[in-house]
LUMGUNU-662186 format. One line per 3 residues: number of its first residue (from 1); their letters; for each residue x, z, y of N, C-alpha, C, O, CB. Coordinates in Angstrom, 1 decimal. Glycine has a CB too. Layout:
BEGIN
NUM) a) X,Z,Y,X,Z,Y,X,Z,Y,X,Z,Y,X,Z,Y  ...
END
This chain:
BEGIN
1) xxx) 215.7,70.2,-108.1,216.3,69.2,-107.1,216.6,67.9,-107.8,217.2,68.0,-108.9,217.6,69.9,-106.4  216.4,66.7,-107.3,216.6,65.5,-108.1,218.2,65.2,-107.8,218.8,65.9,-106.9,215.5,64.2,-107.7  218.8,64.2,-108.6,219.5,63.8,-108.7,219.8,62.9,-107.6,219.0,62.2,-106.9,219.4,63.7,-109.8
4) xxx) 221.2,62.8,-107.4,221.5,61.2,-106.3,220.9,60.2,-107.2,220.5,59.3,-106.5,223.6,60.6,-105.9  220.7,59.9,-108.1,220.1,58.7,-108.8,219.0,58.7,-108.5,218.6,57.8,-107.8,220.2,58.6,-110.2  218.1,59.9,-108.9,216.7,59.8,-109.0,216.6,59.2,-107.5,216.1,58.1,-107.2,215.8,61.3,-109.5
7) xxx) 217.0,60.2,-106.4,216.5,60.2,-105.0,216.6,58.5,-104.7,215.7,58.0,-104.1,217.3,61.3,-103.9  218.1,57.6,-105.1,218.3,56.4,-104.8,217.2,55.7,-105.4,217.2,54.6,-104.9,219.5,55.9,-105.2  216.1,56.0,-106.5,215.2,55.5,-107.2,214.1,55.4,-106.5,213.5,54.3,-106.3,215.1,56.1,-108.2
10) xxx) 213.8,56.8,-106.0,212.8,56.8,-105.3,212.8,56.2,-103.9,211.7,55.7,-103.7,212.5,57.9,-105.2  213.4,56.1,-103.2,213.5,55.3,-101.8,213.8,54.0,-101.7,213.5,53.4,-100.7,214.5,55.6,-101.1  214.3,53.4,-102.8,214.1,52.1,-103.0,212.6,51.1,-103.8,212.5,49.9,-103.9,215.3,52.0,-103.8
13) xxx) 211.8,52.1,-104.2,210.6,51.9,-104.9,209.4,52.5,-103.7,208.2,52.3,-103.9,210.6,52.7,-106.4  209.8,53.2,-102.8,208.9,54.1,-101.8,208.3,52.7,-101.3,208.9,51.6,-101.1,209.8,55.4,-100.4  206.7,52.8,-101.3,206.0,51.6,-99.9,206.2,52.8,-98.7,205.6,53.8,-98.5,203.7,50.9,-100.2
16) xxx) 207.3,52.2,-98.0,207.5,53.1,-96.9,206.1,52.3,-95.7,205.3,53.2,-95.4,209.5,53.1,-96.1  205.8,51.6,-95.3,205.1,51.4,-94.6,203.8,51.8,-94.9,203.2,52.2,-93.9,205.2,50.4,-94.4  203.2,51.7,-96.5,202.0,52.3,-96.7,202.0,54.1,-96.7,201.0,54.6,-97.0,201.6,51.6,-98.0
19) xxx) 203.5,55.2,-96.3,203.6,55.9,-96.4,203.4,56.4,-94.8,202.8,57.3,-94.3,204.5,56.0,-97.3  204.3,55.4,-94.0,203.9,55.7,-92.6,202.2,55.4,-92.4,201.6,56.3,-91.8,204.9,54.7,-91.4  201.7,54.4,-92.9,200.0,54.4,-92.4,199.4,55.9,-92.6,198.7,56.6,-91.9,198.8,53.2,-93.4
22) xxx) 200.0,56.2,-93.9,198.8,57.6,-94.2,199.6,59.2,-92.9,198.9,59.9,-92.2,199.0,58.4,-96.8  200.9,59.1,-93.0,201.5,59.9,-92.3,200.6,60.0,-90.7,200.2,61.1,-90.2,202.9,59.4,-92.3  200.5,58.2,-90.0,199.8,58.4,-88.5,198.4,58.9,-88.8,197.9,59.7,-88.0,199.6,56.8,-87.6
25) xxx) 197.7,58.5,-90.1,196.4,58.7,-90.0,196.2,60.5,-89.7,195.3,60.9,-89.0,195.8,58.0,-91.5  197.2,61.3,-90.4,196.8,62.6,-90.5,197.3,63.3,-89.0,196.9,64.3,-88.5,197.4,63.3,-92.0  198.5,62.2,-88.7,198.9,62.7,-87.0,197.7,62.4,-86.1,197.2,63.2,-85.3,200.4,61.7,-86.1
28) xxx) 197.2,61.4,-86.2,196.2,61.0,-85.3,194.8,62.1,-85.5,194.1,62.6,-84.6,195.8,59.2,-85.7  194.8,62.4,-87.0,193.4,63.7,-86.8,194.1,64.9,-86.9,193.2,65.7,-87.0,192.1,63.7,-88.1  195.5,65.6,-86.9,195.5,66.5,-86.3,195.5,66.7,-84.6,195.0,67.7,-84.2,196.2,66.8,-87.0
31) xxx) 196.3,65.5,-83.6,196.2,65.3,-82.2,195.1,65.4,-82.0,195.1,66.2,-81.0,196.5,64.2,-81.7  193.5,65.1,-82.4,192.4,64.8,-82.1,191.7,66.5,-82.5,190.5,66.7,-82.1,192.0,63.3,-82.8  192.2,67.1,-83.1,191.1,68.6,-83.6,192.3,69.8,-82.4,191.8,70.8,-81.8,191.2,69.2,-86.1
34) xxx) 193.6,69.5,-82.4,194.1,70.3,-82.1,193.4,71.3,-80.4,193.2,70.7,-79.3,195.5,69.5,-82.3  193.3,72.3,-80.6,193.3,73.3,-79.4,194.4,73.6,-78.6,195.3,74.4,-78.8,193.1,74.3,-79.8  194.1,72.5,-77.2,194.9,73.1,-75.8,194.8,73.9,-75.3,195.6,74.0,-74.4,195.0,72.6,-74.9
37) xxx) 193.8,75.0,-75.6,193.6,75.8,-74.7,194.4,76.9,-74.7,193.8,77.9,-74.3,192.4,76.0,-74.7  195.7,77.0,-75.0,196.4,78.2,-75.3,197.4,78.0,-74.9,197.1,76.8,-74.7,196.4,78.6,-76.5  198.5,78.0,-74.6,199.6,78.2,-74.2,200.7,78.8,-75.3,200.2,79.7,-76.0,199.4,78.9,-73.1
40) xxx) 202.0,78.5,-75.6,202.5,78.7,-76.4,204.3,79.1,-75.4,204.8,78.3,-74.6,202.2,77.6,-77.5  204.9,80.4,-75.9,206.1,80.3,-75.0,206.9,80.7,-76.1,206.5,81.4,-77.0,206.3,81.1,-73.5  208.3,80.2,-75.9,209.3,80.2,-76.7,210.2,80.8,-76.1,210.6,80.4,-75.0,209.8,78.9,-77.1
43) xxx) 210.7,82.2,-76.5,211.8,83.1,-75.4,213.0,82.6,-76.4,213.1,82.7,-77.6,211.6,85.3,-75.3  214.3,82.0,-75.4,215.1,81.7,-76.2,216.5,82.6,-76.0,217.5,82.4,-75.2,215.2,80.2,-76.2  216.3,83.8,-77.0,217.1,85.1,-76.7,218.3,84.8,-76.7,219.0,85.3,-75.8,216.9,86.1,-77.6
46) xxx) 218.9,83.9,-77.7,220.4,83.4,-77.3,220.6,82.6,-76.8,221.8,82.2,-77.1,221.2,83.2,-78.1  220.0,81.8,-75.8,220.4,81.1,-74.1,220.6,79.6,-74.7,221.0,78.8,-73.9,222.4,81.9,-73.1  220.2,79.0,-76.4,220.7,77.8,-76.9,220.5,76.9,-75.3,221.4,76.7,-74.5,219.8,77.3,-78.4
49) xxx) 219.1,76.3,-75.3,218.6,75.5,-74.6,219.5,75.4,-73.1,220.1,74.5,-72.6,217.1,75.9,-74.5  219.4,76.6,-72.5,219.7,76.9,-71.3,221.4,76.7,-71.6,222.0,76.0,-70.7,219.1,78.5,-70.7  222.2,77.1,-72.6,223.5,76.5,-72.7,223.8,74.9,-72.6,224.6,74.5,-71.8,223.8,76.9,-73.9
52) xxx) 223.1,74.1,-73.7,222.6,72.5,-73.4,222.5,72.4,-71.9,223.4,72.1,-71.2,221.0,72.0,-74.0  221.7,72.6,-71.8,221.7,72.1,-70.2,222.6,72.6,-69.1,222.3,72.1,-68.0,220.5,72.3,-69.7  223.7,73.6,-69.2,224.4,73.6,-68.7,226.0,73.0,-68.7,226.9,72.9,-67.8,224.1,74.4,-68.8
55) xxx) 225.8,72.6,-70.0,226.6,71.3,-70.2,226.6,70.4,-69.9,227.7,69.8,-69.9,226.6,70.8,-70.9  225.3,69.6,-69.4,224.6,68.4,-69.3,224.9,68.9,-67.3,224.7,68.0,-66.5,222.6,68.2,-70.5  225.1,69.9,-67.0,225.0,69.5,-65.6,224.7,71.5,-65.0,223.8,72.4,-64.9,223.3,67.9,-65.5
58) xxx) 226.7,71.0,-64.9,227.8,72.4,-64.4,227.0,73.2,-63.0,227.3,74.4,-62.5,229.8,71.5,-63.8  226.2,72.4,-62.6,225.8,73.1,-61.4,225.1,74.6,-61.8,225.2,75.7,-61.3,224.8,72.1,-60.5  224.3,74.2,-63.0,223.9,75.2,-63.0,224.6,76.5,-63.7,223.9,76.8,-64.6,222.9,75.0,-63.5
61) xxx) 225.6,77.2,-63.6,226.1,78.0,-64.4,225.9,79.3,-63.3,226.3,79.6,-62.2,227.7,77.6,-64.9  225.4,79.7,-64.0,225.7,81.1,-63.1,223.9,81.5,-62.5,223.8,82.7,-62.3,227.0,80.5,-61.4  223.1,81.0,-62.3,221.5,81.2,-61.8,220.6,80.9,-62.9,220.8,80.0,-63.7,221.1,80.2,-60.6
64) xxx) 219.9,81.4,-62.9,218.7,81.6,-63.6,217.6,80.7,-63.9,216.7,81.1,-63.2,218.4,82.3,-63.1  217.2,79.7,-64.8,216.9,78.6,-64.5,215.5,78.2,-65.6,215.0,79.3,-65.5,218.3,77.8,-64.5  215.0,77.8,-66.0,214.1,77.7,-67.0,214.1,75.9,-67.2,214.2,75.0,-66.3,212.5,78.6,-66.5
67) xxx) 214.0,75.8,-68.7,214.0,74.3,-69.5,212.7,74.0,-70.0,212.0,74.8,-70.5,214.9,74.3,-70.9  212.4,73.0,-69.8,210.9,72.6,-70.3,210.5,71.0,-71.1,210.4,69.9,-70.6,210.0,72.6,-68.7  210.5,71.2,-72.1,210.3,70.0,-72.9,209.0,69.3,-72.6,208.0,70.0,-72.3,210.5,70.4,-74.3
70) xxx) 208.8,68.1,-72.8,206.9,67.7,-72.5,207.4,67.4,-74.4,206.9,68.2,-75.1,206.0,65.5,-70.8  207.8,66.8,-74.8,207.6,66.4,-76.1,207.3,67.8,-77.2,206.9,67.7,-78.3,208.9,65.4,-76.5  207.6,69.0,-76.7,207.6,70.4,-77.6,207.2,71.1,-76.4,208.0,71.3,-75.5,209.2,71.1,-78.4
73) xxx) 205.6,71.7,-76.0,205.8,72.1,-74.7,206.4,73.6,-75.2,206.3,74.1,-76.3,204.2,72.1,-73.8  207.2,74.2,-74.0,208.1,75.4,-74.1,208.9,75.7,-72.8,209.3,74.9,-71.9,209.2,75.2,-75.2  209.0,76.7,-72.9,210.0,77.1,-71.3,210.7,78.4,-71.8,210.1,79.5,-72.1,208.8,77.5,-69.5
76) xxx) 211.9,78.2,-71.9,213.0,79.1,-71.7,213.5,79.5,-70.6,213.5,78.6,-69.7,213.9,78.8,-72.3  214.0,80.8,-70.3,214.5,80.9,-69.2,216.2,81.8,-69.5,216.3,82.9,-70.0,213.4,81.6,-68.2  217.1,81.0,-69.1,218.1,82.0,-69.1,218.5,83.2,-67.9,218.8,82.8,-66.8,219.2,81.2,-69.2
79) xxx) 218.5,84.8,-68.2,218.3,85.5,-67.7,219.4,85.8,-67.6,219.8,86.5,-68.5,217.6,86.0,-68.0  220.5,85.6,-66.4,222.1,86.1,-66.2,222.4,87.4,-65.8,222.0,87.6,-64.6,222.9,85.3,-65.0  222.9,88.4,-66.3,223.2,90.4,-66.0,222.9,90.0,-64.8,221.7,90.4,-64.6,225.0,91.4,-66.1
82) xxx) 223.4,89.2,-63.4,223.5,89.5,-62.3,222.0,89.3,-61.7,221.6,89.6,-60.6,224.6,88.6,-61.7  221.3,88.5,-63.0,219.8,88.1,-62.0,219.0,89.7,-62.8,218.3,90.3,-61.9,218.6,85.8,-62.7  219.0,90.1,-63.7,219.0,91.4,-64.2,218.4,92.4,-63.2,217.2,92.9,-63.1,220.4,91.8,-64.5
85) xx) 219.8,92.5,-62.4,219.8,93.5,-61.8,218.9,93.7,-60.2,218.6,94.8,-59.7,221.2,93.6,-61.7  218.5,92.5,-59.7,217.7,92.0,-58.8,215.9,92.5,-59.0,215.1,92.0,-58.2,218.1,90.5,-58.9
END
């Protein structure tokens, strides 16, 4: 592990802009090979997501609801004992 010196060394010497060009270049050809054809789901067993958003907006407490990101596609659903039992 480097040192607070070294790391202050290195970021002050980094060509960050010539570090972002190569970074987009390899985003841009992984976006371009990547396979949509699949679907990917994220079960989120301890309710994080669905907790967030029940913070962000009280109505929902209590029903069953699913979160969906476009920037990470994913859908969680929080599953309440009472929707369970239904």
């Amino acid at each position: 592990m480097p040192s607070q010196q070294q790391r202050d060394f290195l970021l002050q010497t980094a060509d960050i802009p010539r570090l972002e060009a190569e970074c987009d270049k390899i985003i841009d050809h992984l976006e371009s090979t990547r396979d949509l054809s699949r679907t990917i789901v994220h079960v989120d067993l301890d309710a994080f997501f669905a907790s967030v958003e029940e913070l962000a907006d009280p109505s929902l407490k209590g029903i069953a609801f699913g979160v969906v990101s476009s920037s990470a596609p994913f859908l969680c659903r929080s599953l309440l004992p009472a929707s369970l039992s239904n």
